[in-house]
C-alpha positions as CSV (number, residue, x, y, z in Angstrom):
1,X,0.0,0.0,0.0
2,X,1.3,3.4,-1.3
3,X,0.3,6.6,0.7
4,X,-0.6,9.1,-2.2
5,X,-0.9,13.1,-1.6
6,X,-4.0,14.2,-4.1
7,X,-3.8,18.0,-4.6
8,X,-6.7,19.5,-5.8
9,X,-9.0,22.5,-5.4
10,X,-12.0,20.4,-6.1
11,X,-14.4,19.8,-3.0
12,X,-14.6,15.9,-4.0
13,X,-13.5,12.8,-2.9
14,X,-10.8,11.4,-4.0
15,X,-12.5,8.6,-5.5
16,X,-14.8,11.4,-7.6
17,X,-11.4,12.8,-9.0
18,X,-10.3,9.8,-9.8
19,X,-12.6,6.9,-9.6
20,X,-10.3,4.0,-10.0
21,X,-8.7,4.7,-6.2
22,X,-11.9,3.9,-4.6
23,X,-11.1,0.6,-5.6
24,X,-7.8,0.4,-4.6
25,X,-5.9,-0.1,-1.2
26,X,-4.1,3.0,-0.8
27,X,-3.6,5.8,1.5
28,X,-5.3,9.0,0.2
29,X,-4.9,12.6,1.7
30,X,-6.6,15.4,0.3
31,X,-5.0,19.0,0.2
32,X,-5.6,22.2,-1.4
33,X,-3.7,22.8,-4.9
34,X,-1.4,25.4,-3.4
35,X,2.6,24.6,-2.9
36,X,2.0,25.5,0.6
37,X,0.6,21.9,1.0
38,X,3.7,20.8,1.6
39,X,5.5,23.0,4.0
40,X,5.1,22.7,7.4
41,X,6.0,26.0,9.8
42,X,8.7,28.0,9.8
43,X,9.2,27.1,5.8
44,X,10.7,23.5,6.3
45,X,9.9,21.1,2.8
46,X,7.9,18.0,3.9
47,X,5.0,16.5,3.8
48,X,3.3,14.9,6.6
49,X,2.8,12.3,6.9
50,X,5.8,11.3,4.3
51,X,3.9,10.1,0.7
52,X,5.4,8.1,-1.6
53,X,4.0,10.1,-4.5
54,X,2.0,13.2,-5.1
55,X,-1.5,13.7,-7.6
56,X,-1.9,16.5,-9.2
57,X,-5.6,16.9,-10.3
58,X,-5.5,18.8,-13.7
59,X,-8.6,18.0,-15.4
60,X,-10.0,21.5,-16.1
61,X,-7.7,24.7,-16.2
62,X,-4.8,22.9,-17.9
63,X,-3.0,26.3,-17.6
64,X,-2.6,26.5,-14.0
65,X,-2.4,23.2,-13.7
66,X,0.9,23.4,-15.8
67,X,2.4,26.1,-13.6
68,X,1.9,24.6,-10.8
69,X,3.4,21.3,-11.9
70,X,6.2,23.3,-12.7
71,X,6.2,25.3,-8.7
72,X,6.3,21.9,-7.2
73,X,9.1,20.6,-9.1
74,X,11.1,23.6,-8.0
75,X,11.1,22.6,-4.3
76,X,12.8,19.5,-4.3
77,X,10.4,17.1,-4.8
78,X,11.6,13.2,-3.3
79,X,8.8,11.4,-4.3
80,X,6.9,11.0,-7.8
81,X,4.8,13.8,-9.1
82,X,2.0,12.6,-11.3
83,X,-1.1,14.5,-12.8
84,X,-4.5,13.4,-13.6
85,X,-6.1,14.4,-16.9
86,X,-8.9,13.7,-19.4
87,X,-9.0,12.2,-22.6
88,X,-9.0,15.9,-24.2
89,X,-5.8,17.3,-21.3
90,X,-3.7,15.1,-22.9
91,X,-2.9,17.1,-26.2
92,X,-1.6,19.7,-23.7
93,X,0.8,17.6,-21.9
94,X,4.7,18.0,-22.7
95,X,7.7,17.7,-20.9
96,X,8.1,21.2,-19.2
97,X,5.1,20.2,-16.9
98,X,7.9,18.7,-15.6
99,X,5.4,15.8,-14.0
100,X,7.1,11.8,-14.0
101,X,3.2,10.4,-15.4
102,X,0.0,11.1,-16.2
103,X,-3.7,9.4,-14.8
104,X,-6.4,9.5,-16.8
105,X,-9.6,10.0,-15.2
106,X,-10.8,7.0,-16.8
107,X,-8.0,4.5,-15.8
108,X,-9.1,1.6,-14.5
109,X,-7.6,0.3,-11.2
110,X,-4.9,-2.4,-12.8
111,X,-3.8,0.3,-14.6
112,X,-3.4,3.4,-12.1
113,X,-2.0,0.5,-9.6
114,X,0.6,-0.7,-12.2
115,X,1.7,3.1,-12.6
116,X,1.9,4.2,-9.1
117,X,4.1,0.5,-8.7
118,X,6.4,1.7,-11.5
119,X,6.8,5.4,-10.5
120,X,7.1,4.6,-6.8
121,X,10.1,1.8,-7.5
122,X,11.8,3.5,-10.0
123,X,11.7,6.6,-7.4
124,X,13.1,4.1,-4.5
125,X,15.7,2.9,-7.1
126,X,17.2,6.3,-7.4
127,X,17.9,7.0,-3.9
128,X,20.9,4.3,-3.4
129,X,22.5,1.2,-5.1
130,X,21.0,-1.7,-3.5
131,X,24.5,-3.2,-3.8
132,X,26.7,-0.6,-1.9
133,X,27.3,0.0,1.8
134,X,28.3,3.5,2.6
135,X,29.3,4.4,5.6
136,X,31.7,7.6,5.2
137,X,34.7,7.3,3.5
138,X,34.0,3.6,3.2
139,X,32.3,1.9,0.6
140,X,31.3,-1.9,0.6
141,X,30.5,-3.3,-2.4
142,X,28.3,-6.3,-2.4
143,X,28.1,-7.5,-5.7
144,X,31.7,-7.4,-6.9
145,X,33.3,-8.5,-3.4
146,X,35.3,-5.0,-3.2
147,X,35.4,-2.5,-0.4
148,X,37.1,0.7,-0.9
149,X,38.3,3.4,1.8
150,X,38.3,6.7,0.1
151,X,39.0,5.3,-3.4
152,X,41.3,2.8,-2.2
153,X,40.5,-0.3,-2.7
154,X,41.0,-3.0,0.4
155,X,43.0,-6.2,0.2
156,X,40.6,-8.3,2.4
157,X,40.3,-12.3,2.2
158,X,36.3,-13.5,1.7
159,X,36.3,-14.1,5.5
160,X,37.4,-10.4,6.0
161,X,35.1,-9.2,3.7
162,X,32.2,-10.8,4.8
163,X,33.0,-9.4,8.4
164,X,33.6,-5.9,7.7
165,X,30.2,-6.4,5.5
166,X,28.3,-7.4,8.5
167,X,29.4,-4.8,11.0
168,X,29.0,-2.2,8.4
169,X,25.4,-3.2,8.1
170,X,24.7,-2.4,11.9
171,X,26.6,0.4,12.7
172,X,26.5,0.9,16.5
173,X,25.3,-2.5,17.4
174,X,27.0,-4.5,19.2
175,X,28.2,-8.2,18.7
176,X,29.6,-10.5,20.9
177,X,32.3,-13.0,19.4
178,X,30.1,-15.6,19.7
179,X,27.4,-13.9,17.4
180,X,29.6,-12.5,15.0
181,X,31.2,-16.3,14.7
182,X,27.7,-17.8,14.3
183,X,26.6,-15.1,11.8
184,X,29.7,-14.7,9.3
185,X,31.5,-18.2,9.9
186,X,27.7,-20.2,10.2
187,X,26.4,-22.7,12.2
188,X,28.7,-25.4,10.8
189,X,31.7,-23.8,11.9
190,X,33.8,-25.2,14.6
191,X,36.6,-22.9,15.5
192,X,36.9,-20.9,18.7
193,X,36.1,-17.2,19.3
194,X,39.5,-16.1,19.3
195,X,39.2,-16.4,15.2
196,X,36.9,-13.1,15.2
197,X,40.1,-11.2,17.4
198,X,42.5,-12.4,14.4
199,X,40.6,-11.4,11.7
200,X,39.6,-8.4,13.3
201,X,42.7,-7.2,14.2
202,X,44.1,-8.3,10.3
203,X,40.8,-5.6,9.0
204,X,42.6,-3.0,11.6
205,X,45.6,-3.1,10.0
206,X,44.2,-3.3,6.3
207,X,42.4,0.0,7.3
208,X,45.3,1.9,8.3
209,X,46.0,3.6,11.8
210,X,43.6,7.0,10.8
211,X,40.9,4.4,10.2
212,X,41.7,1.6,12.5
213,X,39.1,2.3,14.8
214,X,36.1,1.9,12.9
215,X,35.8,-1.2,14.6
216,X,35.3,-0.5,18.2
217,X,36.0,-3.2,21.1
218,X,33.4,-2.8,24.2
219,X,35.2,-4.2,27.2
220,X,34.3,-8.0,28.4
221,X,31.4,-7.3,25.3
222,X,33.0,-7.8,21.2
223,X,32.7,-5.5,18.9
224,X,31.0,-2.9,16.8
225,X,30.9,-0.7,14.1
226,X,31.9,2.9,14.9
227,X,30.3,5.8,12.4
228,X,33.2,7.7,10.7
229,X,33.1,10.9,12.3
230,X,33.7,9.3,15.4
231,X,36.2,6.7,14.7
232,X,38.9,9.9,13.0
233,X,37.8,12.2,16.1
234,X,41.0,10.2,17.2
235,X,39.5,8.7,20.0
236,X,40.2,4.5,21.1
237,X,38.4,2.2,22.6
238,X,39.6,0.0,25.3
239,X,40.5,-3.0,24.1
240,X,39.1,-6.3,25.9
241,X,41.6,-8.3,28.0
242,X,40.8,-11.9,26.0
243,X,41.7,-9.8,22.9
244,X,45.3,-8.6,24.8
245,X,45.8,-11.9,25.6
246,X,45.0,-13.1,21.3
247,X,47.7,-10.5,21.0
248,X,50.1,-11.7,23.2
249,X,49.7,-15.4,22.5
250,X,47.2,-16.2,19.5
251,X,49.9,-16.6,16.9
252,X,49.4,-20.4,16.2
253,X,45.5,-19.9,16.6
254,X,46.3,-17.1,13.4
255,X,47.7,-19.9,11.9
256,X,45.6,-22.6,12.0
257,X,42.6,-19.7,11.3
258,X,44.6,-18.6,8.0
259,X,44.6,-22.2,6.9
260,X,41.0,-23.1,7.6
261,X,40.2,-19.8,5.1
């Protein structure tokens, strides 16, 4: 279900203006045709609540209809903009109305719900790759295995990936070793905790010292994902003492973990 904004200085329903969205399941709200419609107090863009696209009824004065096509795509618009016209309105449509798709009033429901699908999803689409992680200067790419760090492309194994992946994908949250073994290595997985201390002191190092700390250790806890700004503010974690003591004497668990990859 799609929550639709119908603008209109009509006194009908929505269902009168256009018939075919009595029949559908979506969210209608009814405003007055005026660009103040969507500003909120103190001159702030938004619509509330959010809609996923906006209806522009323009079935009788084309002209102003037009123009004010053209005011709303001047504020920034982040959602479809679509107008509603008869048979005849149509001749007078072009593409300065500067409007994604056009309704007519005689559109039957299959067809307005196919169009609000497409518009909506291809307006989703735009807003980020569903293959990329960004978090700051760091961007994870899912599909082609490759994370870069300001342009620079990582040198991580799969395992090291698919960990910096995960922790990327909840910044904040945090994991202990036993969840972050269970999520990235799987259930089938038999190796000890102390493999998420070597491989996370292996990303560390791949990231460099002014970026090292974008995995954060909580004490007697795991780890987590620390948001850019805060991991260069230059600020460290303390680290855990079982991950002092993988320092001081995990070099054959490193080992044996490296050769299990």
């Amino acid at each position: 279900m799609s929550h639709l904004l119908l603008l209109t200085n009509s006194n009908e329903p929505s269902d009168h203006v256009l018939p075919a969205l009595g029949l559908l399941l979506h969210s209608v709200r009814v405003a007055p045709a005026e660009a103040g419609a969507l500003l909120v107090s103190g001159g702030d863009r938004a619509a509330s609540p959010p809609v996923d696209a906006i209806l522009v009824d323009a079935r009788t004065d084309l002209v102003a209809a037009r123009n004010f096509c053209r005011l709303l795509d001047t504020t920034g618009l982040d959602c479809p903009l679509i107008t509603i016209l008869t048979e005849g309105g149509v001749a007078a449509l072009t593409s300065d109305w500067q409007v994604d798709d056009f309704l007519l009033t005689t559109a039957g429901p299959a067809e307005v719900e196919a169009r609000l699908r497409l518009a909506v999803g291809q307006a989703d689409a735009g807003t980020d790759d569903p293959d990329e992680i960004r978090r700051g200067d760091l961007v994870i790419d899912e599909a082609t295995y490759i994370a870069r760090l300001r342009g620079r492309i990582l040198d991580l194994t799969f395992k090291e990936f698919e960990l910096l992946k995960f922790l990327a994908q909840h910044p904040g949250r945090v994991f202990s070793r036993a969840q972050l073994l269970q999520e990235v290595w799987g259930y089938d997985y038999f190796g000890g905790t102390r493999t998420i201390d070597v491989h996370v002191r292996r990303l560390r190092a791949k990231l460099g010292s002014e970026y090292e700390s974008l995995i954060g250790t909580v004490r007697n806890v795991g780890y987590r994902f620390v948001p850019d700004t805060t991991a260069k503010s230059g600020a460290k974690e303390p680290s855990s003492a079982s991950e002092g003591e993988e320092a001081a004497g995990g070099g054959s668990d490193q080992r044996s973990a490296s050769a299990r990859q």
